[in-house]
LUMMARPA-178459 format. One record per atom (N, C-alpha, C, O): residue in three letters; x, z, y. Coordinates in steps of 0.1 Angstrom, whole numbers, plus 2048, in hexadecimal, padded with zeros to 3 digits. Layout:
alaXZY;...
This chain:
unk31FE6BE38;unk322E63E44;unk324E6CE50;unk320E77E53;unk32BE65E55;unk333E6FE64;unk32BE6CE71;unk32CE60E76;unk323E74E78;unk31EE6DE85;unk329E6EE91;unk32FE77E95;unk329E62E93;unk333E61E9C;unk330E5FEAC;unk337E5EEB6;unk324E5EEAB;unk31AE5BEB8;unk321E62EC7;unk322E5CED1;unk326E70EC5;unk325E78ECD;unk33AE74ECF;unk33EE7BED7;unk343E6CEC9;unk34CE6FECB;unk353E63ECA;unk360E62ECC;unk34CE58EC8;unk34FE49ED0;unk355E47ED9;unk35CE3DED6;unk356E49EE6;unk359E4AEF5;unk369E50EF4;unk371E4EEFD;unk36BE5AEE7;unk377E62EE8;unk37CE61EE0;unk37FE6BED9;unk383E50EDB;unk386E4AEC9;unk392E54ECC;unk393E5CED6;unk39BE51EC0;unk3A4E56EC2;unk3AEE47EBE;unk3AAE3CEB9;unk3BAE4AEC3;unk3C2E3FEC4;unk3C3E3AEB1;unk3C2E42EA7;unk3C5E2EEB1;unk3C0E24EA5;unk3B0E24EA0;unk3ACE22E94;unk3AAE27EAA;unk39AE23EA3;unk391E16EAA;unk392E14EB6;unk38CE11EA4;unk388E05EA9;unk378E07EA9;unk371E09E9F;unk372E07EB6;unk363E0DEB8;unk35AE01EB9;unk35FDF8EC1;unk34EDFDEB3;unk342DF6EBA;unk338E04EBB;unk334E0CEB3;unk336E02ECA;unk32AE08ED4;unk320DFEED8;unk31EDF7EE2;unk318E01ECC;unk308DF8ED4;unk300E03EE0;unk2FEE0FEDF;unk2FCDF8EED;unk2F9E00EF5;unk2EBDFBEF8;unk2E5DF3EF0;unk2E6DFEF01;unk2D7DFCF09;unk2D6DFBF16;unk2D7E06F1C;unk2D4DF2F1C;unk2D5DF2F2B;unk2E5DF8F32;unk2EFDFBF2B;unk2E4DF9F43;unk2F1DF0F46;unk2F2E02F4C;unk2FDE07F4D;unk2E6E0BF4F;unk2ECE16F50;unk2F7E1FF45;unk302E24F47;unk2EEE1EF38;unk2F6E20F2C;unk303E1DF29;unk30CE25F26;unk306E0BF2D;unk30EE0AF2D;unk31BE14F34;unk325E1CF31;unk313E0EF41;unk31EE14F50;unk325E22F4C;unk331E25F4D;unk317E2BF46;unk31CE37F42;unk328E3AF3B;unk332E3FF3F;unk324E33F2B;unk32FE33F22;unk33DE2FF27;unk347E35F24;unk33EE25F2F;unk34BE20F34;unk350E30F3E;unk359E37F3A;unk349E31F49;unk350E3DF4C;unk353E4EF48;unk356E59F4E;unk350E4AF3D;unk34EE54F31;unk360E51F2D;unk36AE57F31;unk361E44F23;unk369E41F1D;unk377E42F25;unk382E45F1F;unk374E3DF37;unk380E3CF39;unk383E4AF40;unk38FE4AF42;unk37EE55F43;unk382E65F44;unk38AE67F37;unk396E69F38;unk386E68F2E;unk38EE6AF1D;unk398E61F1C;unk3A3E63F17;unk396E59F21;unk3A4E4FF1F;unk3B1E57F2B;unk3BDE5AF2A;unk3ACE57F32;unk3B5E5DF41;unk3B9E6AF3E;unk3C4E6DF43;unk3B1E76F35;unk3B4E81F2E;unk3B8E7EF26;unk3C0E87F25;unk3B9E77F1C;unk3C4E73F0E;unk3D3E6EF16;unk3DCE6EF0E;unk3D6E6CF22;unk3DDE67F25;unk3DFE57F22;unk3EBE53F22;unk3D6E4FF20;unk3DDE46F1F;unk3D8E38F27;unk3D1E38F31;unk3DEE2BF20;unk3DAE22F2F;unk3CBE1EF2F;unk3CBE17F25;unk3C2E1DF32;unk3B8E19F34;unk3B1E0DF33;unk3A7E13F36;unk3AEE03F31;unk3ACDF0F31;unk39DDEDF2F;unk398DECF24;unk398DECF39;unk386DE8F39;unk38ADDCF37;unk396DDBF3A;unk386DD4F34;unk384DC4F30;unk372DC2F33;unk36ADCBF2F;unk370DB6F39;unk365DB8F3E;unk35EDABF3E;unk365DA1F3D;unk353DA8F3E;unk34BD98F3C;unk342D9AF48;unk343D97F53;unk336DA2F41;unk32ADA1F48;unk328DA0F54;unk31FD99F5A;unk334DACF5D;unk337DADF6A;unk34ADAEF6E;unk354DB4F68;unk349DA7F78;unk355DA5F80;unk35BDAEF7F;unk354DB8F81;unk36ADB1F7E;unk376DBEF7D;unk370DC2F89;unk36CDCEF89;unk36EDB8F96;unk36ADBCFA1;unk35DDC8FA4;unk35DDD3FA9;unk353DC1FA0;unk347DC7F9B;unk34ADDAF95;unk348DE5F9B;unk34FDD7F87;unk354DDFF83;unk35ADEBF84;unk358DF6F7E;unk364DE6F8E;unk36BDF3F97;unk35FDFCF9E;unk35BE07F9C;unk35CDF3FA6;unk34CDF8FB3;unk346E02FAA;unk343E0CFB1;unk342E04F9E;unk336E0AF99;unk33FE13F90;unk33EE1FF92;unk344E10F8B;unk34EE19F84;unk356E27F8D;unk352E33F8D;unk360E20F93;unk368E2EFA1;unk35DE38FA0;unk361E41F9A;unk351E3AFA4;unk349E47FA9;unk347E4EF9C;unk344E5AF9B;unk34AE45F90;unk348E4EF7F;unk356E55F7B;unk358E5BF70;unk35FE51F84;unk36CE54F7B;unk375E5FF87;unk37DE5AF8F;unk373E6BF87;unk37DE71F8F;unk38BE6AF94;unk38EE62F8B;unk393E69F9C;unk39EE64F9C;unk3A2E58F9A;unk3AEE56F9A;unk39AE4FF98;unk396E41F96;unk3A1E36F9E;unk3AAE30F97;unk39FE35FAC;unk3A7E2FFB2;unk3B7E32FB1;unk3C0E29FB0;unk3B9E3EFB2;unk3C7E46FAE;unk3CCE3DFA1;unk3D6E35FA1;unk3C5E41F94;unk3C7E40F89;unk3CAE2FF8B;unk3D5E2CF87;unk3C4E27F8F;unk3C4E17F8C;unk3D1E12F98;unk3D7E07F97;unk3D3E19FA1;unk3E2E17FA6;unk3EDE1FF9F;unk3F6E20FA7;unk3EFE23F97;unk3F6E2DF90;unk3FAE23F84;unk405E21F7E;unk3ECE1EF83;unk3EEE14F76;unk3E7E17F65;unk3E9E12F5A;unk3DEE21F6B;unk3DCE29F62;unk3CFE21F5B;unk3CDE23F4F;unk3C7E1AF64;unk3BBE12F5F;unk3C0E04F69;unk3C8E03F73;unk3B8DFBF61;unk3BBDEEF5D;unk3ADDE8F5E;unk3A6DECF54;unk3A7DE0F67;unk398DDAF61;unk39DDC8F62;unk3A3DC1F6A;unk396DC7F54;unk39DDB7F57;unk38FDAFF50;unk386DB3F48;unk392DA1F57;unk388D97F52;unk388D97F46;unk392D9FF44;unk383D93F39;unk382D8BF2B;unk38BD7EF2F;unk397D7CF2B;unk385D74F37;unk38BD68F39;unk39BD6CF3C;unk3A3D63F3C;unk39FD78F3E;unk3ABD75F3F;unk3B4D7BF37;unk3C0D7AF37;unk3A9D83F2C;unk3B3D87F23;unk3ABD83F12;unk3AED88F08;unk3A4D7AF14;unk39FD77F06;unk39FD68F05;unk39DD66EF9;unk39FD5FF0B;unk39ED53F0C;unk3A8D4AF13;unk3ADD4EF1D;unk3A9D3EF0F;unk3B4D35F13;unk3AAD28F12;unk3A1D27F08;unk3ABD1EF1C;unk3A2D14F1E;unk395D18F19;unk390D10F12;unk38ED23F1D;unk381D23F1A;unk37BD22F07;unk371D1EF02;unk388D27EFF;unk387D26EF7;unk38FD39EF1;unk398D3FEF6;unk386D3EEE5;unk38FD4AEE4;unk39CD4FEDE;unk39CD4FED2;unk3A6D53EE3;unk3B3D52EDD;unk3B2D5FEDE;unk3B0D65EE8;unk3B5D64ED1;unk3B8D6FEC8;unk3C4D74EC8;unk3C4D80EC4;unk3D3D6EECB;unk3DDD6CECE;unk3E2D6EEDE;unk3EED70EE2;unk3D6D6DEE6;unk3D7D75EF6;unk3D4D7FEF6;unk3D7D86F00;unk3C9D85EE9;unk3C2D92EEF;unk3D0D9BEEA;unk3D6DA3EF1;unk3D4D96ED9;unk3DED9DED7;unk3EADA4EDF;unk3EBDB0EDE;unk3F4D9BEE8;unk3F8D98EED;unk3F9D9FEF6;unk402DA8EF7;unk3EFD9DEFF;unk3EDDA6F0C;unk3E4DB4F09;unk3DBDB5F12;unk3E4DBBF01;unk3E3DC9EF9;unk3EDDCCEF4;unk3EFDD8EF5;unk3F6DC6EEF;unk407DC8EEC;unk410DCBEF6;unk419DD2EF4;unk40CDC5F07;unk415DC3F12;unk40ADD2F1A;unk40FDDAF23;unk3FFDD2F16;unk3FBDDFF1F;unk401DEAF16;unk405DF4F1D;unk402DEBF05;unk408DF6F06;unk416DF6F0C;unk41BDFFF13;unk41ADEBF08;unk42ADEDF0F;unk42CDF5F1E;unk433DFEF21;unk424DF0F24;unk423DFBF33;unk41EE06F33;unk422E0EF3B;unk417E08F2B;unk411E19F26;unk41BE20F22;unk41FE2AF28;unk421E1AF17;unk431E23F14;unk43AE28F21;unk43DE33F22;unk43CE1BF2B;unk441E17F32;unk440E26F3C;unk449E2EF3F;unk42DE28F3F;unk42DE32F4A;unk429E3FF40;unk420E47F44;unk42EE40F37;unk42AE50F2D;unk420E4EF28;unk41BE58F23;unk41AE43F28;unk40CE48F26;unk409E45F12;unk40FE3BF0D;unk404E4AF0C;unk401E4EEFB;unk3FDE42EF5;unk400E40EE9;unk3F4E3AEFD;unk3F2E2CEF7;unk3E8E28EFF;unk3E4E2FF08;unk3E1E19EFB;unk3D5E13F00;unk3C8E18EFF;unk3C5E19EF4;unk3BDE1BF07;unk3B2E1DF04;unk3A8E0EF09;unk3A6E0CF15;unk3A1E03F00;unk39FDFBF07;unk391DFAF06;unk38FDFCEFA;unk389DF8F09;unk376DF5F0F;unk376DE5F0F;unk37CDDFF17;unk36EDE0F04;unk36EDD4F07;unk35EDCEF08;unk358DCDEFD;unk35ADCBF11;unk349DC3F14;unk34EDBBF06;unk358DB5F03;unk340DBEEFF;unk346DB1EF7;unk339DA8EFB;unk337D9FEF3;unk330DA8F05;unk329D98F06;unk331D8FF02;unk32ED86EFA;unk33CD90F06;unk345D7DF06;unk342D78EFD;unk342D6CEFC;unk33DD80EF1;unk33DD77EE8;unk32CD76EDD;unk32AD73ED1;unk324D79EE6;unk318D77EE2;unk312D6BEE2;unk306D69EE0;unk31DD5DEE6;unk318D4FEE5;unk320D4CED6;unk31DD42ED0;unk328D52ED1;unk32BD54EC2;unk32BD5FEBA;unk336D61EB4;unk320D68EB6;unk326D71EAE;unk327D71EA2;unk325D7CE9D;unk32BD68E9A;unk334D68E8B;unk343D67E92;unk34DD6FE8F;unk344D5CE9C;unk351D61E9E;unk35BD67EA4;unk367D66EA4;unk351D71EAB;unk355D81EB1;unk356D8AEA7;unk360D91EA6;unk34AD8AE9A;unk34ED8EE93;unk35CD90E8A;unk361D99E84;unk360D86E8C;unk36CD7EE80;unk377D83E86;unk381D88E81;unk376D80E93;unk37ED86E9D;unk383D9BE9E;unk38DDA2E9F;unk376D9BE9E;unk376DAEEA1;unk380DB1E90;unk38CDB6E90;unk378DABE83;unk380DAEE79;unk38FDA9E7A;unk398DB1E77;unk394D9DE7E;unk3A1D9CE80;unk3ABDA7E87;unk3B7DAAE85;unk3A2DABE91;unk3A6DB7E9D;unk3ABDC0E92;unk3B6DC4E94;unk3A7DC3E89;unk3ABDD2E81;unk3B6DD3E7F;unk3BADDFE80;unk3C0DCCE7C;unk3CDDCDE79;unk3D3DD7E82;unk3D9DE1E80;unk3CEDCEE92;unk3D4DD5E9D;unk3D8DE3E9C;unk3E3DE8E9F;unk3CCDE9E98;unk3CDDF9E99;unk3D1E02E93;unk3D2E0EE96;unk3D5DFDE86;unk3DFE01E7D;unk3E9E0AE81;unk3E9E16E7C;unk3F3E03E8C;unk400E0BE90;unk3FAE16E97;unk404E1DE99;unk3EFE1CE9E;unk3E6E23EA5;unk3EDE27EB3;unk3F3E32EB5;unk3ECE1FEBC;unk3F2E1CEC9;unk3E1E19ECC;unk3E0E1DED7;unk3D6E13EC9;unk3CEE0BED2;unk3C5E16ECC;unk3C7E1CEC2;unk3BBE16ED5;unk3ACE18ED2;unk3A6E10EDC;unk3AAE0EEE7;unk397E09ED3;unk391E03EDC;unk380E02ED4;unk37EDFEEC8;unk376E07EE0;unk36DE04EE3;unk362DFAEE4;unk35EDFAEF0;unk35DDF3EDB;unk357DE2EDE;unk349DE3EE3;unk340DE3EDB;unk346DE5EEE;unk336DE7EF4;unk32FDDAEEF;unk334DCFEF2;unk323DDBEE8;unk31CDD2EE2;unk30BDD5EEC;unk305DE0EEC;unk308DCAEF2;unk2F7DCBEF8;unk2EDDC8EEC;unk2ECDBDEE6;unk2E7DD3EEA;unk2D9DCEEE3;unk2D1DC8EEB;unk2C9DC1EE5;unk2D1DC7EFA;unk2CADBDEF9;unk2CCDABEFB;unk2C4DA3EFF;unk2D9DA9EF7;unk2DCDA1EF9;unk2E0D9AEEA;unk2E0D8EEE9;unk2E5DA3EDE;unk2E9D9DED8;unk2E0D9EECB;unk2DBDAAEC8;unk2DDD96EC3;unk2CFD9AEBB;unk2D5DA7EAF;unk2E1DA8EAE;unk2CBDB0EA6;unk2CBDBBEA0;unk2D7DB3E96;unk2E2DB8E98;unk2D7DA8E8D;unk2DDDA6E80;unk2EFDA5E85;unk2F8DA9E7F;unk2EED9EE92;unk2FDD9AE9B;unk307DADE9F;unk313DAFEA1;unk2FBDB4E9F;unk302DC0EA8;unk309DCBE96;unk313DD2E92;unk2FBDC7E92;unk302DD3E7F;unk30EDCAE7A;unk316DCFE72;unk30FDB7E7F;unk31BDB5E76;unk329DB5E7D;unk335DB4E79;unk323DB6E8B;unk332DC0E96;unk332DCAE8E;unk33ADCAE85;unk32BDD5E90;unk32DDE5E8E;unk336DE4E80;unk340DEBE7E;unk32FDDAE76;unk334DDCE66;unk347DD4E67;unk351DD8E61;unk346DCDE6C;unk355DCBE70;unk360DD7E77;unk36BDD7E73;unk35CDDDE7E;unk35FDEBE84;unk364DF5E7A;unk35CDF5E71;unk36BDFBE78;unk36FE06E72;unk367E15E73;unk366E1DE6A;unk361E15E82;unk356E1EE89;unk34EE18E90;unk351E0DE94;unk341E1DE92;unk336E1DE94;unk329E29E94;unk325E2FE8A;unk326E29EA0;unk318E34E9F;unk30FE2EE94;unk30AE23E94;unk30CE39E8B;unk301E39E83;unk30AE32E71;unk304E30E66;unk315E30E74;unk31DE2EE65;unk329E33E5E;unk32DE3DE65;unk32EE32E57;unk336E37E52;unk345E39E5B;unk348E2EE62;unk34CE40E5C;unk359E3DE65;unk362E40E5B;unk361E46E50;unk36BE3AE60;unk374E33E5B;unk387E32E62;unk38BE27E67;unk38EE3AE61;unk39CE3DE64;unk3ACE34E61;unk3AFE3AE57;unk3B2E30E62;unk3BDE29E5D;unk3CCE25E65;unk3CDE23E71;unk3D5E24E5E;unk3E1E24E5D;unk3E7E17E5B;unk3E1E0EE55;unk3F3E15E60;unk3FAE0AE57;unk407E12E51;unk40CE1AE58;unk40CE10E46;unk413E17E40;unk421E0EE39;unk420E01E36;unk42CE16E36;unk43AE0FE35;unk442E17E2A;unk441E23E27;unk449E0CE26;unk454E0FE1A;unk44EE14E11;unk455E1DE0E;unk443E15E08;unk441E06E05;unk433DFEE11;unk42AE06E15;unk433DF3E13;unk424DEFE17;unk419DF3E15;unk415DF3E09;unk410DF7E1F;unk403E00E1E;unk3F9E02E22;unk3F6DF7E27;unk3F0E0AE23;unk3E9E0DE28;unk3E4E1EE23;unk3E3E23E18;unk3E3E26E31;unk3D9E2FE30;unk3CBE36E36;unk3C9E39E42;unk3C2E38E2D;unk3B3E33E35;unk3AEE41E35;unk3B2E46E2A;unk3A9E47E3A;unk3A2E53E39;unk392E53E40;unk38EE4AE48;unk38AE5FE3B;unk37FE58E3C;unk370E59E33;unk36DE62E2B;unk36BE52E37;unk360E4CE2E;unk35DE3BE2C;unk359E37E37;unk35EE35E26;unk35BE22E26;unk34FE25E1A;unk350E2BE0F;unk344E1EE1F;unk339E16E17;unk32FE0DE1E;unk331E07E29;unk329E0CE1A;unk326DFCE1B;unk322DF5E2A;unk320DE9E2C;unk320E02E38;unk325E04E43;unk32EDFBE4C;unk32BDF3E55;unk339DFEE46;unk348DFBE49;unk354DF1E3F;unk35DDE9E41;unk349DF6E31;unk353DECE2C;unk357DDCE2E;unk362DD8E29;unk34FDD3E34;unk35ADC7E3C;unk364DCDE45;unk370DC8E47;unk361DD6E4A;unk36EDD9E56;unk37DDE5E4A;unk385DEBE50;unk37BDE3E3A;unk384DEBE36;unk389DDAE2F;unk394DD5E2F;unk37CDD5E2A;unk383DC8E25;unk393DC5E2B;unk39FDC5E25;unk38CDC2E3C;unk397DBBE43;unk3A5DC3E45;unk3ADDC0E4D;unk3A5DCEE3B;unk3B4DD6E41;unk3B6DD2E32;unk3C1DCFE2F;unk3AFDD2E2C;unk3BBDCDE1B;unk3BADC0E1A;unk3BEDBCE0F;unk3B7DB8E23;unk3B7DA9E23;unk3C7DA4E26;unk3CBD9BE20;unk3CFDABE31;unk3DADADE34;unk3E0DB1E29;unk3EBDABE28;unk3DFDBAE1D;unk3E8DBBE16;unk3E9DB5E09;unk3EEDB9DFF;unk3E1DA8E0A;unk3E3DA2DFB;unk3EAD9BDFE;unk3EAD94DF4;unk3F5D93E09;unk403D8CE0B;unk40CD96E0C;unk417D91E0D;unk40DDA2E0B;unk419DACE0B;unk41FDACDFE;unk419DB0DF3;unk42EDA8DFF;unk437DA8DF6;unk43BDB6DF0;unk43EDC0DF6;unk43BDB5DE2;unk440DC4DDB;unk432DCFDDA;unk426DCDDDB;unk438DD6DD9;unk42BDE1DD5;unk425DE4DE2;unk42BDE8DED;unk41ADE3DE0;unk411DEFDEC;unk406DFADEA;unk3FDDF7DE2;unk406E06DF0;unk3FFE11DED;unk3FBE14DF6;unk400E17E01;unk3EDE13DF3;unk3DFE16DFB;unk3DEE29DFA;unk3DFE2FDF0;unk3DDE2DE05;unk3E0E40E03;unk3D1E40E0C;unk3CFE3EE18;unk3C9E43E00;unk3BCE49E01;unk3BBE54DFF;unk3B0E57DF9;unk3C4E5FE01;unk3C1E70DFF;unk3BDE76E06;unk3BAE82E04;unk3BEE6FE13;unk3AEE74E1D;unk3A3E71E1E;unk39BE75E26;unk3A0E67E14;unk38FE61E0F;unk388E68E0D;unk38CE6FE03;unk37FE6BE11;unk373E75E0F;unk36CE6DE07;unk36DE71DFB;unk360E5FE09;unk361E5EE00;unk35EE4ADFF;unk360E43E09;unk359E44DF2;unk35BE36DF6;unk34DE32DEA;unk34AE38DE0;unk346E28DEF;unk341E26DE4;unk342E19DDE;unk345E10DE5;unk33EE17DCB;unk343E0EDC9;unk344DFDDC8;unk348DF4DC0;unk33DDFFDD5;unk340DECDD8;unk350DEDDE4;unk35ADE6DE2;unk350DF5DEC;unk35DDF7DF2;unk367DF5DE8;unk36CDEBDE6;unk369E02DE2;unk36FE06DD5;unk377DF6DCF;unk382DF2DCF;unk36BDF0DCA;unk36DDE1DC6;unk375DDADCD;unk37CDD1DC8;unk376DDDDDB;unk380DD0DE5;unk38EDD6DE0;unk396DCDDDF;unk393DE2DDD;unk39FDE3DD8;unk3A0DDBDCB;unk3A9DD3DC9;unk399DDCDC5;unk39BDD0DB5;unk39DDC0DBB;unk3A2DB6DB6;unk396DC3DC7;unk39CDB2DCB;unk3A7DAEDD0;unk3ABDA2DCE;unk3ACDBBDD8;unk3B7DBBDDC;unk3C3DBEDD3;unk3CFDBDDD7;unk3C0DC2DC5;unk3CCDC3DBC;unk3CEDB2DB7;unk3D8DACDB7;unk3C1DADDB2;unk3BEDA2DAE;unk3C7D98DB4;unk3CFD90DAE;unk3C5D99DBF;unk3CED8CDCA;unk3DBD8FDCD;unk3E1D88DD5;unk3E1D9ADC8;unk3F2DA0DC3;unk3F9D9BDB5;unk3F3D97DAA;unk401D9BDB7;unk40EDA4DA5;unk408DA6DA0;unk3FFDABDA8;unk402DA8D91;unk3FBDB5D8A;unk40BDC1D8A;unk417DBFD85;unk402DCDD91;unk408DD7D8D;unk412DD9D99;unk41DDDED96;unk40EDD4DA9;unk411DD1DB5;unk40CDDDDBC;unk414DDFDC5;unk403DE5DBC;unk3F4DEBDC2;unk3EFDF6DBD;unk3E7DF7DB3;unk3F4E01DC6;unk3F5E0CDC1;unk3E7E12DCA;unk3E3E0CDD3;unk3DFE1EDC5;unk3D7E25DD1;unk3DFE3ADCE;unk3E1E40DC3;unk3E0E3CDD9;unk3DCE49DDA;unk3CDE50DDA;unk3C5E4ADE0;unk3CAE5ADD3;unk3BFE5EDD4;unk3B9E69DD1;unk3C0E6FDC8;unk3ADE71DD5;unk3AEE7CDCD;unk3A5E7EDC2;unk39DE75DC3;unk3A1E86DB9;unk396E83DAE;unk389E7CDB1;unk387E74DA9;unk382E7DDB8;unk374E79DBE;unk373E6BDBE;unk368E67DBA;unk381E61DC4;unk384E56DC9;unk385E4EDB7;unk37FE45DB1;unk38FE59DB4;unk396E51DA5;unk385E4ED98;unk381E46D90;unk380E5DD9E;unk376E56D94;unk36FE4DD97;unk36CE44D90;unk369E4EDA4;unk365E37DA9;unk36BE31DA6;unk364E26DA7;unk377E2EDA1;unk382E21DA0;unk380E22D90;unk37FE18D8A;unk37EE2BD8A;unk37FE2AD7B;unk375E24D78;unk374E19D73;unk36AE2DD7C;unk35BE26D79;unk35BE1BD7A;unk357E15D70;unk35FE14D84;unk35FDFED8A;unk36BDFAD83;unk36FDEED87;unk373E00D7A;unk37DDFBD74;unk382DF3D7E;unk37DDE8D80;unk38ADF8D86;unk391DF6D91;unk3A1DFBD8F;unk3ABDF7D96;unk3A1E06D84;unk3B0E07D7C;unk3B8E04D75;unk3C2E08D6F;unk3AEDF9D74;unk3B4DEED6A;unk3C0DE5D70;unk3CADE2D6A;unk3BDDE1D7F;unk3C3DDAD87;unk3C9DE1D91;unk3CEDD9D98;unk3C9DEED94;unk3CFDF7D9F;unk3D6E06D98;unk3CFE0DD91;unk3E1E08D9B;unk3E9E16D99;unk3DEE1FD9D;unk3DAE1BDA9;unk3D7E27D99;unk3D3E35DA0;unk3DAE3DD9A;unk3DEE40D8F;unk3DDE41DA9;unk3EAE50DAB;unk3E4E5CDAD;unk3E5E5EDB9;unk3DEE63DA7;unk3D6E73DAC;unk3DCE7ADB5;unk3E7E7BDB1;unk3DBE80DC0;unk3DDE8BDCB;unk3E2E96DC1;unk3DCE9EDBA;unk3F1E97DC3;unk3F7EA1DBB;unk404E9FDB3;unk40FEA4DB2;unk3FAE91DAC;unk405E8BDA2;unk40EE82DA9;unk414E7ADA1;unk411E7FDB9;unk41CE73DBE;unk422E82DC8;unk42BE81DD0;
């Protein structure tokens, strides 16, 4: 397993983070942590915010971020409500957050900037967390094309222990679990994951081959940067061949991988292609 503790704050574009924190210093910190790296990656910045007011926000933030005020007339940071980018009548629309992270990269392109870095409070949704959860796993798609990275600050003390590991396990990363890398991939339909997935992460790998059991024609999953998987993961590909064509559902892989998939007779229903042999 990968500690990733120390390199959270600095995803790299297409990684999707839950950050459980502790108190509102911790918090504060991390955020002006995240948005220095973001401003050095060059790219656009987007606090999204619940607990405290964009207004609020700015006040305590500016003294952590060199260049601060410069940077957010420039256009380079962004602090915005939740209510105004996650919800529609007081209800959650998944379809605004999308949306308006599609329209901030578009301006990021717009002023050179490499892509989105976004910080999101996730209180908003500690009056539901199954369906923040449901939600965070839907998010994965997003990051596929790797334009976004984003950050989900989770309060321990706000949100109970069983609510914060089934954010983290929806997440692709997380301090203290397996991490987890990914692609969306073309001609044919795909995916490529690099990495480590076990039992950690695996709902948040679920949700990227959940998307590819409606993809028409063949698709090839290119795990030749898998380090490694274990085999209840392993298994969600047999499900994902299962809900295909037989003979739809290819994996790339390298020996280590192939012999997990043999062992779960998982090549019964999936191409394994060895590193070498495609």
């Amino acid at each position: 397993m990968v500690d990733v503790a120390g390199s959270v704050l600095d995803p790299d574009l297409g990684d999707h983070v839950c950050l459980p924190f502790d108190g509102e210093r911790e918090r504060m910190t991390a955020t002006g942590l995240f948005t220095m790296n973001g401003l050095r990656r060059r790219t656009k910045v987007v606090i999204i915010t619940h607990a405290d007011s964009p207004e609020r926000t700015r006040g305590w933030l500016a003294p952590l971020v060199p260049g601060f005020a410069d940077a957010e007339s420039a256009g380079q940071i962004e602090v915005l409500d939740c209510a105004d980018t996650h919800f529609t009548g007081g209800r959650l629309d998944p379809e605004r957050v999308y949306a308006g992270l599609a329209d901030a990269y578009a301006r990021a392109r717009k002023h050179g900037q490499h892509g989105v870095y976004a910080l999101v409070d996730a209180s908003w949704g500690a009056c539901d967390a199954p369906e923040q959860a449901a939600f965070e796993a839907a998010t994965n798609e997003l990051f596929g094309e790797r334009w976004l990275a984003a950050v989900c600050q989770y309060d321990r003390g706000l949100f109970p222990r069983d609510a914060i590991d089934r954010a983290a396990s929806v997440h692709p990363i997380a301090p203290e679990q397996a991490l987890l890398r990914f692609a969306n991939t073309f001609e044919p339909a795909g995916l490529r994951v690099w990495g480590d997935i076990d039992l950690t992460n695996r709902p948040a790998f679920a949700s990227l081959l959940a998307r590819l059991e409606k993809e028409p024609g063949e698709i090839v999953i290119d795990a030749s940067g898998l380090d490694f998987i274990d085999a209840g993961s392993a298994q969600l590909l047999t499900v994902t061949a299962t809900a295909r064509p037989r003979g739809s559902t290819a994996v790339v892989c390298r020996d280590s991988i192939a012999r997990v998939l043999r062992l779960i007779g998982a090549d019964e229903f999936v191409a394994v292609r060895r590193v070498g042999d495609v």
